[in-house]
C-alpha positions as CSV (number, residue, x, y, z in Angstrom):
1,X,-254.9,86.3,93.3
2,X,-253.2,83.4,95.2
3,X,-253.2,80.5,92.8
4,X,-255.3,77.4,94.6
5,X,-253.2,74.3,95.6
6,X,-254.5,71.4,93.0
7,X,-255.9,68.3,95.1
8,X,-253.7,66.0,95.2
9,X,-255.3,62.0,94.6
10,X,-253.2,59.5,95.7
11,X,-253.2,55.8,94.3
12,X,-251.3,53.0,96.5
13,X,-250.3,49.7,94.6
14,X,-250.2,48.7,91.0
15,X,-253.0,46.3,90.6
16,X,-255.4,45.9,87.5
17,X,-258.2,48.3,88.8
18,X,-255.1,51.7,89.2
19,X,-253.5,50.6,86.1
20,X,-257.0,51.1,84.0
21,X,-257.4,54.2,86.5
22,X,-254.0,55.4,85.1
23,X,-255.0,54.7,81.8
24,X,-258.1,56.7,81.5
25,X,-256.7,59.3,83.3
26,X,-255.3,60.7,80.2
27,X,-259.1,62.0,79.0
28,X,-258.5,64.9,82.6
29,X,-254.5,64.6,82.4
30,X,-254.9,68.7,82.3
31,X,-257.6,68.8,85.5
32,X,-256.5,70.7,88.5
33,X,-256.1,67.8,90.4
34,X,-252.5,66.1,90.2
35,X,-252.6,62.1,90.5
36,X,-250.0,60.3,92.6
37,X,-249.1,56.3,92.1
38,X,-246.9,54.6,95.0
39,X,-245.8,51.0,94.1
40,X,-242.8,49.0,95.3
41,X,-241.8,48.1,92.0
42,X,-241.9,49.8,88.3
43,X,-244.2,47.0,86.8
44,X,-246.4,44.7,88.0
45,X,-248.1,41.1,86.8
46,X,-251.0,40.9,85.0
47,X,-252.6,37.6,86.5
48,X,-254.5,36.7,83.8
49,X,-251.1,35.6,81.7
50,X,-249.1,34.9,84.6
51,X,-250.2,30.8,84.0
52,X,-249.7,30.9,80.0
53,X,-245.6,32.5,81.7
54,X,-245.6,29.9,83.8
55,X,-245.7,27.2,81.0
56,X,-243.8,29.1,78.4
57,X,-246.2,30.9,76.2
58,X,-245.7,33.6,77.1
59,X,-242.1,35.9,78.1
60,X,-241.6,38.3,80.9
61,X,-241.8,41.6,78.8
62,X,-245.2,40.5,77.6
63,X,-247.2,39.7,80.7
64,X,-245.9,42.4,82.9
65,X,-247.3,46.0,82.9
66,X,-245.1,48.7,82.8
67,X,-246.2,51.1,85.4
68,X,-243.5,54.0,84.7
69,X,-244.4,54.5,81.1
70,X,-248.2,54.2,81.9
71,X,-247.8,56.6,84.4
72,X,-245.4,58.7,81.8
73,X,-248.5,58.7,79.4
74,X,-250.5,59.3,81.4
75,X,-248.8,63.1,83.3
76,X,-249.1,60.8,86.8
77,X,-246.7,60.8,89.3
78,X,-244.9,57.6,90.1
79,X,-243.0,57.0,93.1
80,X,-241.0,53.9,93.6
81,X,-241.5,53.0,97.5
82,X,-243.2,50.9,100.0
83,X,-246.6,51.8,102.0
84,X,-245.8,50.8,105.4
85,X,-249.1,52.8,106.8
86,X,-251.7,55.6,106.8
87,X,-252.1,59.0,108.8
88,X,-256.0,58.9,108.3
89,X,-256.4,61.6,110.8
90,X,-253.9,63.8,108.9
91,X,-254.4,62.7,105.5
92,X,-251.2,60.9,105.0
93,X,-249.5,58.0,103.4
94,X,-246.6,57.1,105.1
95,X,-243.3,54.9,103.3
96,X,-240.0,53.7,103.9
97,X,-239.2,57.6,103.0
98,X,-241.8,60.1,102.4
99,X,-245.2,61.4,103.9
100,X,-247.7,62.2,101.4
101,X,-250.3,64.4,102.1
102,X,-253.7,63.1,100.1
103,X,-257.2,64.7,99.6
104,X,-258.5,60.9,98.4
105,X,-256.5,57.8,98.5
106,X,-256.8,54.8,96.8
107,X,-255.5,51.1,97.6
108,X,-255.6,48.5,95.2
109,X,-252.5,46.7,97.0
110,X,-253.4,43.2,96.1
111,X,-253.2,40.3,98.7
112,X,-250.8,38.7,101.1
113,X,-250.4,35.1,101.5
114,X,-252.2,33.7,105.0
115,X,-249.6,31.9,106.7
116,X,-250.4,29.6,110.1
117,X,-247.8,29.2,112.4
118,X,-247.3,25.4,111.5
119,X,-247.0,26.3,108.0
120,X,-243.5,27.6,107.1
121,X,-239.9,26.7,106.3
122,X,-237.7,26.5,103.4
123,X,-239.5,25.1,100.6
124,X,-242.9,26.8,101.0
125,X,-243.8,29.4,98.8
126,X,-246.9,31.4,98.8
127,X,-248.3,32.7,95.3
128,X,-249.3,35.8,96.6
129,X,-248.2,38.4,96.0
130,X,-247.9,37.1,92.3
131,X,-244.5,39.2,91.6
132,X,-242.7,37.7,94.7
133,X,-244.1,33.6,93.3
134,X,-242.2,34.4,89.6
135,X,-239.1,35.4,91.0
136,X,-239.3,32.3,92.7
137,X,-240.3,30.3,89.9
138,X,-237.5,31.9,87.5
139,X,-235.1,30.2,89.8
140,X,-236.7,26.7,89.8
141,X,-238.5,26.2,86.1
142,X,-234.8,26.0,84.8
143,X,-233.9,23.2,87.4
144,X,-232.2,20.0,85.5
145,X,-233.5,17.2,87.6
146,X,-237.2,15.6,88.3
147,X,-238.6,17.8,91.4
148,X,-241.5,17.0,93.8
149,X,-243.6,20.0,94.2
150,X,-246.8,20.1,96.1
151,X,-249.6,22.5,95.2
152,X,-252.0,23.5,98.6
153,X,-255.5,25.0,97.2
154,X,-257.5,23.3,95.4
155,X,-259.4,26.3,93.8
156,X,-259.0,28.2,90.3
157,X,-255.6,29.1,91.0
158,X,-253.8,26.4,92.1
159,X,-255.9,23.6,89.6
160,X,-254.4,26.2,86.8
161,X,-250.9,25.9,88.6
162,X,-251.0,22.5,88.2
163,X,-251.2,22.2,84.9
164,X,-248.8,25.2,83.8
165,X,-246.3,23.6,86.1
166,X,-246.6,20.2,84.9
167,X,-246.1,21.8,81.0
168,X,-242.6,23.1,81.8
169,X,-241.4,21.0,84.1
170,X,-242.8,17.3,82.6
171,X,-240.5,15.1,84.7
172,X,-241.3,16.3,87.9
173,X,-243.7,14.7,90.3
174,X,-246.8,17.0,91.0
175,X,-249.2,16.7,93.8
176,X,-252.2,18.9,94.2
177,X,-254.0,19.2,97.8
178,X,-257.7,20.6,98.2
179,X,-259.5,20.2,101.9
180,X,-262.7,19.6,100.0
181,X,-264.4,16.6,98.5
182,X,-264.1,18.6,95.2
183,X,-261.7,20.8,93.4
184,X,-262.9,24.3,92.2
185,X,-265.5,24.9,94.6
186,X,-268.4,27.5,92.9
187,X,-267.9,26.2,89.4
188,X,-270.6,24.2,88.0
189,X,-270.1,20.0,88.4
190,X,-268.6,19.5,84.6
191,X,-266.4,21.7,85.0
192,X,-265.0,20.0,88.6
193,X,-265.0,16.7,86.6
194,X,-263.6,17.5,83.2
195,X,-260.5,19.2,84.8
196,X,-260.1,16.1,87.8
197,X,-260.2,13.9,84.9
198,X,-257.7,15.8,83.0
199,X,-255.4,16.1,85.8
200,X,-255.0,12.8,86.9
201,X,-254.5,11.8,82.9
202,X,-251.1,13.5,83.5
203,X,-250.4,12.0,86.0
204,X,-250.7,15.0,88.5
205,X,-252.0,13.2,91.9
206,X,-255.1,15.0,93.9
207,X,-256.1,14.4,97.5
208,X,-259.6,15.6,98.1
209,X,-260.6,16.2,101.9
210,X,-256.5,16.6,102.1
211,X,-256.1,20.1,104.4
212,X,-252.5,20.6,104.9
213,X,-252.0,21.2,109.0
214,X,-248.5,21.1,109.0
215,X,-245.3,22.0,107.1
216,X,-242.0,21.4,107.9
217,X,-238.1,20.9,106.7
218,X,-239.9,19.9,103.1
219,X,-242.2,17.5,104.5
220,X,-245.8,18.5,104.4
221,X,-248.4,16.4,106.4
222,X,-252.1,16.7,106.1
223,X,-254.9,16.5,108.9
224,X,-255.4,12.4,108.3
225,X,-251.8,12.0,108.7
226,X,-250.7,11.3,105.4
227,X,-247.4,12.7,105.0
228,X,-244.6,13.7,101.9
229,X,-241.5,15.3,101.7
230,X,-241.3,18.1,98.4
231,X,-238.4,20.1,97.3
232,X,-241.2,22.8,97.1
233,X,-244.4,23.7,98.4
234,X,-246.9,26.0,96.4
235,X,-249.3,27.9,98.9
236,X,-252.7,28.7,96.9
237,X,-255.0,28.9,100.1
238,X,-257.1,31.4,101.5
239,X,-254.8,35.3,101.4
240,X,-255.0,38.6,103.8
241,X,-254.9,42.0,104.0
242,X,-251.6,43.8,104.0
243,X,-250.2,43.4,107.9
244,X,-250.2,47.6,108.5
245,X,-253.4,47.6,107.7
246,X,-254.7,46.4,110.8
247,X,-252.6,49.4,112.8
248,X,-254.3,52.1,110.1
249,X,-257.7,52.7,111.5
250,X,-260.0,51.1,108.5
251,X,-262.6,49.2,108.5
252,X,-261.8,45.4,107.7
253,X,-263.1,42.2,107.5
254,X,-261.9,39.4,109.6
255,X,-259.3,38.2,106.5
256,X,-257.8,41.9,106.5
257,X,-259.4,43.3,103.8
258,X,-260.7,46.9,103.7
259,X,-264.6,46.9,103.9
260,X,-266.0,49.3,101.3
261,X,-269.3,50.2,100.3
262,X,-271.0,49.5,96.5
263,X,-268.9,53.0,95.8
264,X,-265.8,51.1,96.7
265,X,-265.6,54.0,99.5
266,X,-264.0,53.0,102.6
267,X,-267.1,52.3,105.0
268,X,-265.0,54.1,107.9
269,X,-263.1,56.9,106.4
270,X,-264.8,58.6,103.1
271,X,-261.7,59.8,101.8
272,X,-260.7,56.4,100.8
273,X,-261.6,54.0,98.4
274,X,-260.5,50.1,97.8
275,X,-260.6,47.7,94.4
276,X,-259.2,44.8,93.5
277,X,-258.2,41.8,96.0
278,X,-257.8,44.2,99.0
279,X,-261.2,45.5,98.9
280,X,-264.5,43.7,100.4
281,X,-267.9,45.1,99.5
282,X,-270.0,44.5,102.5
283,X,-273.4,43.8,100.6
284,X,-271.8,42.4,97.8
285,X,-268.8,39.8,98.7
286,X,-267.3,39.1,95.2
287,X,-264.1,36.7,94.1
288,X,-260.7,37.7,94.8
289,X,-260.3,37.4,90.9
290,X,-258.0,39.9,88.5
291,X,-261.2,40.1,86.1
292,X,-262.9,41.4,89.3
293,X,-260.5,44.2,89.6
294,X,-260.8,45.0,85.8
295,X,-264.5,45.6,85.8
296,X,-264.1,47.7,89.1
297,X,-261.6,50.1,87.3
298,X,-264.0,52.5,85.7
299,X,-266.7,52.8,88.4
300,X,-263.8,53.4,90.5
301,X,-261.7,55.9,88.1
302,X,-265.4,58.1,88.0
303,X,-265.9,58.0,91.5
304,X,-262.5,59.4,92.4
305,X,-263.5,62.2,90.1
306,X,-266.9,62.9,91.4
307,X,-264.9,63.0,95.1
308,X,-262.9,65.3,94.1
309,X,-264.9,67.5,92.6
310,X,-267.5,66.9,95.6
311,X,-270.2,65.3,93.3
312,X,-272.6,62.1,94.2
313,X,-271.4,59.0,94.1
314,X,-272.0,56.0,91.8
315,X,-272.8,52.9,92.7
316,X,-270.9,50.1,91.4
317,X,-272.9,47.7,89.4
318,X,-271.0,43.6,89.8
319,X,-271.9,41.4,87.4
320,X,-273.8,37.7,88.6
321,X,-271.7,35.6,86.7
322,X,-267.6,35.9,85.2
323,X,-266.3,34.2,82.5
324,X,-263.4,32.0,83.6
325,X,-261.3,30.8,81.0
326,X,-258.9,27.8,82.5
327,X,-255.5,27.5,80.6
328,X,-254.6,23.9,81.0
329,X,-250.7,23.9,79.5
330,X,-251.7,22.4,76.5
331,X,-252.7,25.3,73.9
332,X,-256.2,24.6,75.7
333,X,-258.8,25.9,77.9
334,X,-261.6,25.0,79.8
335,X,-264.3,27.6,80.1
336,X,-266.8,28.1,83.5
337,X,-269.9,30.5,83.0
338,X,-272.8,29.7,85.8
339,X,-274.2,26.4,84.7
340,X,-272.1,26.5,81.4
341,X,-268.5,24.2,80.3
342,X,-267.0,23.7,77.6
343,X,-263.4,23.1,76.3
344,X,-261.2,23.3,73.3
345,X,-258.1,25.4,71.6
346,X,-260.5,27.7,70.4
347,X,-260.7,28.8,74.2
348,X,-257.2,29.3,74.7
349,X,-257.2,31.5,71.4
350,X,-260.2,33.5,73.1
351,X,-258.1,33.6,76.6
352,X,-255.1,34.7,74.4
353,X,-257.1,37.4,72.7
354,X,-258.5,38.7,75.3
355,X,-255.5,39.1,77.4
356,X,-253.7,40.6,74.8
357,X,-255.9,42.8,74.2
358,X,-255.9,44.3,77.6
359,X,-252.4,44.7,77.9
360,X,-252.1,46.3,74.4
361,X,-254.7,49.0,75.8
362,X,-251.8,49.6,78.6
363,X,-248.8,50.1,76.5
């Protein structure tokens, strides 16, 4: 009797949702079917501490998963390349050096930054993908004179930035641009004012109804023609789909991303699925947010097993409201919960818990 040829599952990028999926699958580590991870890189940042790194609570070793040894632990595969595109037709992942045959596939590949045409030059650096912004910011955080650093997005992430950037580097001069009349656009109205307030306290300048058109040599101008030359440029707008995805044959939406269905199933090709920042869920358009990803992990992780083994799918069930939990630099946090805001130490603690916790249940 010919022994059958185990199906082979194939995971492409390192995100929160495939790290979880790695995790638990050490309950079928001895199934017939052998799991696959590609990623560029042997760990990968966990977003959630990547601010409380950025102001200095937290060191490298302790905010970055280790992918190898999950994947170790775990009796998964781990290949150390670059996607560059899919064979849908043939049921292949193509990188830099291999072709992979896959029965499913899986992307959870993260974001790339969105970059106009006018936007560019040396200075500007986009904070997507996360990994590529910290090598960046290892080389300026140590920097010995004042700097003038402009932060473009006025949302979660770049009001956060702000105030981790201003906690390690305290001389510099800090300017944070939203195109809106308000900063953190679906949060409730205290929650908008209570961090405004607290930014401008330290001296961090905001322009509201500020979009950036043009960047240049260091100088950055916005649409009312108010201009100001930075030794850097954060970019915290609106991110993409990976480029190759476009040339793969998916089903996207008109930012990039792959459209899935509440099974986080590809809507045009069955045999693959999407979590995390890369995926869109048609009926269902949710935050490109890392506790996003997390909750997705499990209903993803069981409906890779029930496609493999040919069963029904599950629909995902997304929460209406996430917990966001806004370090501030300070040993604080301000906390956004639908109509709910508060703020204190006691938050941070929570935030610190919680992310520790999470990365405890990865080592």
């Amino acid at each position: 009797m010919v022994p059958s040829t185990p199906k082979q599952l194939v995971l492409l990028g390192g995100g929160h949702s495939h790290a979880l999926v790695i995790k638990y699958w050490q309950k079928v580590r001895n199934s017939p079917a052998q799991l696959t991870l590609i990623s560029d890189n042997k760990t990968t940042p966990y977003s959630g501490m990547v601010p409380g790194y950025i102001s200095g609570f937290y060191d490298r070793s302790e905010c970055f998963i280790d992918l190898e040894r999950l994947c170790q632990r775990s009796g998964v595969n781990f290949i150390i390349d670059r996607v560059n595109n899919l064979d849908l037709e043939n049921q292949l992942v193509k990188t830099n050096d291999w072709a992979i045959k896959f029965d499913l596939v899986s992307l959870d590949i993260g974001s790339s930054p969105f970059m106009p045409s006018n936007i560019g030059g040396d200075g500007v650096i986009p904070v997507k993908p996360i990994g590529y912004f910290l090598e960046q910011w290892d080389k300026i955080k140590d920097s010995k004179s004042p700097l003038r650093i402009a932060i473009v997005g006025g949302g979660v992430g770049g009001v956060e930035l702000a105030f981790n950037t201003r906690a390690t580097l305290k001389l510099s001069d800090i300017h944070l641009f939203q195109k809106n009349d308000r900063l953190l656009p679906g949060h409730n109205q205290w929650v908008q004012q209570t961090l405004y307030q607290k930014l401008t306290k330290l001296g961090i300048k905001v322009y509201l109804n500020s979009p950036v058109i043009h960047v240049e040599n260091h100088l950055l101008t916005t649409r009312s023609g108010f201009s100001l030359t930075c030794d850097f440029i954060f970019w915290v707008t609106q991110a993409t789909g990976a480029p190759w995805l476009r040339s793969s044959g998916l089903a996207l939406d008109d930012r990039g991303f792959i459209l899935v269905n509440n099974c986080l199933q590809s809507l045009s090709h069955p045999r693959v699925f999407a979590a995390g920042d890369i995926a869109t869920i048609l009926d269902c358009p949710l935050p490109k947010a890392g506790v996003v990803a997390v909750r997705q992990a499990l209903p993803l992780y069981h409906n890779l097993l029930n496609g493999l083994a040919q069963r029904p799918l599950k629909p995902y069930q997304p929460q209406s409201n996430y917990l966001s939990l806004i370090g501030t630099g300070d040993g604080r946090a301000t906390a956004s919960w639908g109509k709910f805001g508060a703020e204190g130490r006691w938050l941070w603690h929570l935030k610190d818990r919680i992310d520790r916790g999470f990365m405890a249940g990865l080592k």
